[in-house]
C-alpha positions as CSV (number, residue, x, y, z in Angstrom):
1,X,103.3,99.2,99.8
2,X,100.4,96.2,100.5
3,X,102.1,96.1,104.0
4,X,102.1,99.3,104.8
5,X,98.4,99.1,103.2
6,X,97.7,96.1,105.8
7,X,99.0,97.6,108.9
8,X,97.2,101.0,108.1
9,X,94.1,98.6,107.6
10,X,94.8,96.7,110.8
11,X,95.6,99.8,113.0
12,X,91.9,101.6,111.7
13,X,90.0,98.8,112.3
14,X,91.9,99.2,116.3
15,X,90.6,102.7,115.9
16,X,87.2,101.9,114.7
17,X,86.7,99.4,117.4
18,X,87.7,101.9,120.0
19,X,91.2,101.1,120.7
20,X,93.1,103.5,120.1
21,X,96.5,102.6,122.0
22,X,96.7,99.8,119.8
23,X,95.7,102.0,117.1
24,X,98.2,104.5,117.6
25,X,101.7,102.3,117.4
26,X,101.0,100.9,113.9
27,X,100.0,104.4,112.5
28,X,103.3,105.7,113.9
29,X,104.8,103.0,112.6
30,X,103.6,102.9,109.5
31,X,104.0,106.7,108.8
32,X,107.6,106.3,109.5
33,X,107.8,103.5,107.1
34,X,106.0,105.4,104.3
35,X,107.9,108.9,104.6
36,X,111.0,106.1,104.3
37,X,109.8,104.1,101.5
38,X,107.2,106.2,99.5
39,X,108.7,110.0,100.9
40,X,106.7,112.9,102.5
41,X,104.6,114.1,99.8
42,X,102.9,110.8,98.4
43,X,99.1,110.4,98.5
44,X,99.6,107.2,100.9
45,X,102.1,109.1,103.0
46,X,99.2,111.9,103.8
47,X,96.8,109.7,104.0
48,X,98.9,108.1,107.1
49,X,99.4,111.3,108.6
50,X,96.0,112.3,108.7
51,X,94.9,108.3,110.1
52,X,97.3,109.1,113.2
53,X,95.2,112.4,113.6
54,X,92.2,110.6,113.7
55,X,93.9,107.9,116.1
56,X,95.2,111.0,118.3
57,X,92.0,112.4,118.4
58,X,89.8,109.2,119.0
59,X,92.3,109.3,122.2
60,X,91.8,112.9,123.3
61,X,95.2,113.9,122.4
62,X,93.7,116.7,120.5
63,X,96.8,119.2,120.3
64,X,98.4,116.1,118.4
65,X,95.5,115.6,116.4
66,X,95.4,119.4,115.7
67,X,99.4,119.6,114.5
68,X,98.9,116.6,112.6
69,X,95.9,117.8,110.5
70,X,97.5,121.5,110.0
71,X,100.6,119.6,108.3
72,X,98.2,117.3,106.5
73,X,96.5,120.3,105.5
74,X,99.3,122.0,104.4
75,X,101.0,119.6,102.4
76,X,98.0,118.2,100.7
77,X,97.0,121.9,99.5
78,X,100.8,122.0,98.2
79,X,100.9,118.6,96.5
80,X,97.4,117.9,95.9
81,X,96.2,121.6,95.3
82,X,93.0,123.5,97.2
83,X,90.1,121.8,95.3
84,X,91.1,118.1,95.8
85,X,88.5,116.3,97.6
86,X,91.1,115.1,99.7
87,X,92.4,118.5,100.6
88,X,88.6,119.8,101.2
89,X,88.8,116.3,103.6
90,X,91.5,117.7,105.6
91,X,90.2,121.0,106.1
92,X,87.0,120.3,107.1
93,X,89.2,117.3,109.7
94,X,91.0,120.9,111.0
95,X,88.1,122.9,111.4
96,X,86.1,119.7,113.7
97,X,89.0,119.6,115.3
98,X,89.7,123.2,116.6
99,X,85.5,122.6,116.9
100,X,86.4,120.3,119.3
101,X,88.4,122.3,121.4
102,X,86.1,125.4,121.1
103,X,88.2,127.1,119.2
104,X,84.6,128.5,116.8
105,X,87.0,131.5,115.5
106,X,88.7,129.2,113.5
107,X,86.9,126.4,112.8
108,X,83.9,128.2,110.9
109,X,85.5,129.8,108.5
110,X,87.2,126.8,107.6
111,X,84.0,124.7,107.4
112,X,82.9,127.7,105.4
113,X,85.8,128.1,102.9
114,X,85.3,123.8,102.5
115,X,81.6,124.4,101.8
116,X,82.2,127.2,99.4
117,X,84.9,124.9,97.7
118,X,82.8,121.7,97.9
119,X,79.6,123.7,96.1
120,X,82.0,125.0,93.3
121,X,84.1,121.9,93.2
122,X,81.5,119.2,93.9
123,X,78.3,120.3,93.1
124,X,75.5,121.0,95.2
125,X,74.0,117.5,95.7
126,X,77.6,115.5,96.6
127,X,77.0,114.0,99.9
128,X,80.5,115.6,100.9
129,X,78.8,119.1,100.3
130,X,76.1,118.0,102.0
131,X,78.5,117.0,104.7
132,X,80.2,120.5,104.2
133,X,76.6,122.2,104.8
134,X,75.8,120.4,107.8
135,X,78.9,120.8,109.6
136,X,78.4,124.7,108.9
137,X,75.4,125.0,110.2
138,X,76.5,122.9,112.8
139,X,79.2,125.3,113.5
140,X,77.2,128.2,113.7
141,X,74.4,126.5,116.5
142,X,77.8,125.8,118.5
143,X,78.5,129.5,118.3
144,X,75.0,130.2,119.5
145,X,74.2,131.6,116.0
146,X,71.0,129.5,115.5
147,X,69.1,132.2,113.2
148,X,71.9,131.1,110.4
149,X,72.2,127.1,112.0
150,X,68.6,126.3,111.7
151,X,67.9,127.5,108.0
152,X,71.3,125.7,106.7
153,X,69.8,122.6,108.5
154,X,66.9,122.8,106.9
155,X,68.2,123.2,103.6
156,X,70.5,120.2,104.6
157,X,67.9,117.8,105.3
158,X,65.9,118.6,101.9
159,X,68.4,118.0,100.3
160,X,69.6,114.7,101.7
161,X,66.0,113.5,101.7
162,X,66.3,114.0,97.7
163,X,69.7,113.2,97.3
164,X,70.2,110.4,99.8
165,X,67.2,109.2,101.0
166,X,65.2,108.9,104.4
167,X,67.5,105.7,105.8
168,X,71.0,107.6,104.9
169,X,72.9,107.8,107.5
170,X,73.8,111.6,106.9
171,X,69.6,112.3,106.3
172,X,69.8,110.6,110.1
173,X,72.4,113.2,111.4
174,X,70.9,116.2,109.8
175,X,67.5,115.5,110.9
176,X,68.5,114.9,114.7
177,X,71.1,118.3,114.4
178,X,67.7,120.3,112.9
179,X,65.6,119.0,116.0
180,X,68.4,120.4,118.6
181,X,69.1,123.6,117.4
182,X,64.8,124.4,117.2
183,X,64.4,122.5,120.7
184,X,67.5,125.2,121.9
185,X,65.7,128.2,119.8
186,X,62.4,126.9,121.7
187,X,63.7,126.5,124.9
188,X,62.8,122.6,124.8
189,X,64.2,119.5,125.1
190,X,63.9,117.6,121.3
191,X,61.5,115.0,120.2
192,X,63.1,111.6,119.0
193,X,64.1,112.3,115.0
């Protein structure tokens, strides 16, 4: 198990620093190993499948990416059950994923069945609900829908100005997603968050 840990380790920081062909041999790999050593359904065996997601899609090999965070989906809502954080995780992966490909039909419900789940599950103030609420309102300025994006942002950034703080990193992400979608309502360009 600590080498399977240090090769997921080595083959995320590949990832993280943007190379994902490197990346994506070691979390092959080391899925393969852990279905063999630890079997399909162990936390550390998930976990793996959703890392070569992530390395798939850092490639652009979203329809990988896509397949891999369905099953990772799937098997941590049967293992894990619906309300484990990591199973709110992989759905909300799923839902930027089919994002990513455009595919809005899908993707905001799912970012809106994680919120839903994250409020009752989380609370209101977890920075992973807060994550949850700006990727749903994030959702809905994709889909044009900015009269429900820009009050969800704004209820997003109060909160992470409480919560988090002015220098999070989330507080940064919400403020610069609220200024888009009211420069788009405006017909502007945004200001500099």
């Amino acid at each position: 198990p600590d080498t399977l840990a240090s090769r997921n380790n080595l083959a995320a920081a590949y990832r993280s620093a943007g190379d994902p062909g490197r990346a994506i041999p070691l979390h092959v790999q080391n899925l393969a190993d852990q279905v063999r050593v630890l079997g399909e359904d162990h936390p550390d065996t998930l976990a793996s499948r959703s890392n070569l997601a992530y390395a798939y899609e850092s490639a652009g090999d979203l329809d990988r990416a896509i397949l891999l965070f369905e099953q990772t989906l799937t098997d941590r809502a049967r293992v894990l059950g619906g309300d484990h954080p990591d199973t709110l995780s992989s759905r909300s992966d799923l839902a930027a994923a089919y994002g990513s490909v455009g595919d809005l039909g899908r993707a905001i419900p799912l970012f809106e069945q994680t919120l839903t789940d994250s409020l009752r599950v989380l609370g209101e103030d977890h920075p992973d609900t807060l994550t949850s609420r700006n990727n749903v309102a994030y959702a809905y300025g994709s889909a044009g829908d900015l009269g429900r994006a820009i009050p969800l942002f704004e209820q997003t950034l109060t909160d992470s100005l409480r919560v988090l703080g002015g220098d999070h990193p989330l507080t940064g992400t919400v403020r610069s997603n609220l200024a888009y979608a009211v420069a788009e309502r405006d017909g502007g360009e945004p200001g500099h968050p």
